[in-house]
C-alpha positions in Angstrom: 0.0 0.0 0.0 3.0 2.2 0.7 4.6 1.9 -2.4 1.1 2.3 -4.2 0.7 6.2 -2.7 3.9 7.0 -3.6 3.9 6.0 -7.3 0.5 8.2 -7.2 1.9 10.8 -5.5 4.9 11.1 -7.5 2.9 10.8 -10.6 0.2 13.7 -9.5 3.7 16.0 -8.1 5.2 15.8 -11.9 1.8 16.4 -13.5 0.9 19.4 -11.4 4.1 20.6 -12.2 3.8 20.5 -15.7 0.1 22.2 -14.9 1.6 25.1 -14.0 2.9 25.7 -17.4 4.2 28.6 -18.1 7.4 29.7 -19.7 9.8 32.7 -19.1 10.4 34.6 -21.7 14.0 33.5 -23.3 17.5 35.5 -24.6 15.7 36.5 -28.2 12.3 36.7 -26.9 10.7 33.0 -27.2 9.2 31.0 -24.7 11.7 29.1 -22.7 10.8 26.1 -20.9 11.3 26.5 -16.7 14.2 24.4 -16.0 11.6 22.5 -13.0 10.0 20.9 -16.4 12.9 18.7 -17.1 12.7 17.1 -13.9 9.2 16.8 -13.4 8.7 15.5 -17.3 11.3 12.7 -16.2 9.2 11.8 -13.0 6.1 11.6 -14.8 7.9 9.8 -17.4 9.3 7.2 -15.1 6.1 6.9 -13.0 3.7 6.6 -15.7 3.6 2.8 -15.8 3.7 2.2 -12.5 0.7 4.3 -11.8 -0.9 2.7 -14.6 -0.8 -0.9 -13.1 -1.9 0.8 -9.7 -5.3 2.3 -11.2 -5.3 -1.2 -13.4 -5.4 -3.3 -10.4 -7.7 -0.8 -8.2 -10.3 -0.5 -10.8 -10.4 -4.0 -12.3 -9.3 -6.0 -9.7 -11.8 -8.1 -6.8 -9.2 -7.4 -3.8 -10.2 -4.2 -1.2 -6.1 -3.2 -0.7 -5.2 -2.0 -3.9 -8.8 -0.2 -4.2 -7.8 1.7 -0.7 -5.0 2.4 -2.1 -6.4 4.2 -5.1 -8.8 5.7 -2.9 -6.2 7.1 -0.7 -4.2 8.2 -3.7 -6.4 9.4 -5.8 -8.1 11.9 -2.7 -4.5 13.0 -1.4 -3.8 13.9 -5.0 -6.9 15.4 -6.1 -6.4 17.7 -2.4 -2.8 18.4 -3.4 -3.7 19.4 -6.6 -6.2 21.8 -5.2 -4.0 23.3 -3.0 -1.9 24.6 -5.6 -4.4 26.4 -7.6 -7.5 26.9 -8.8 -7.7 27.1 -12.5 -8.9 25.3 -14.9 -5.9 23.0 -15.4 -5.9 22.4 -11.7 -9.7 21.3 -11.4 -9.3 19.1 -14.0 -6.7 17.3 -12.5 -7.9 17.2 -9.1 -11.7 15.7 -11.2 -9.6 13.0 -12.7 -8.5 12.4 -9.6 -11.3 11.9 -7.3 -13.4 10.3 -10.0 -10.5 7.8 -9.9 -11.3 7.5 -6.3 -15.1 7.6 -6.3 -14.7 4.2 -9.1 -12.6 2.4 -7.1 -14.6 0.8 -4.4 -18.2 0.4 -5.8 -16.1 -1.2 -8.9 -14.8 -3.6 -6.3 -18.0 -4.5 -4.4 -19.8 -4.8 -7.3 -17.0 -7.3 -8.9 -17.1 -8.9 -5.7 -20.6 -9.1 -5.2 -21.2 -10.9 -8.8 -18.5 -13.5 -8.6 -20.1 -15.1 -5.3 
């Protein structure tokens, strides 16, 4: 469970960081990229499979732990998220996460329920 919240917490740090966009302007005038990007592009890069197999077993699977654990990700996220801003970028976000939260447990009762 442990490692589960920290892939998704890692995952929703590099994406909020790319959320914030931006660029400065550069030597003859053009958008720049923030040098933050690189890092957090490489995170989310890294991360993105992992977090894939945790939202794969907490939304398909018949087992409660790795649907708590998308629960608790997906919530601390989505609050993360929020915390850093409000625009539309951010709300987004934060609404992928906590539907990803919301699916997890009545997708794993229900799967429970019809396989007794």
């Amino acid at each position: 469970m442990p490692l589960a919240a920290l892939v998704m917490a890692g995952a929703a740090w590099a994406l909020t960081g790319l959320l914030d966009g931006g660029c400065t302007a550069g030597p003859r005038g053009g958008c720049q990229v923030v040098d933050d990007h690189t890092v957090r592009g490489a995170v989310l890069f890294v991360l993105v499979l992992p977090c894939y197999v945790v939202m794969i077993n907490g939304l398909s699977g018949d087992r409660w732990l790795p649907a708590w654990c998308l629960v608790a990700g997906g919530v601390a996220d989505g609050g993360c998220t929020l915390a850093r801003g409000a625009t539309e970028q951010y709300v987004t976000a934060a609404a992928v996460f906590f539907a990803l939260a919301a699916a997890a447990l009545p997708g794993t009762w229900y799967r429970r329920t019809r396989r007794r």
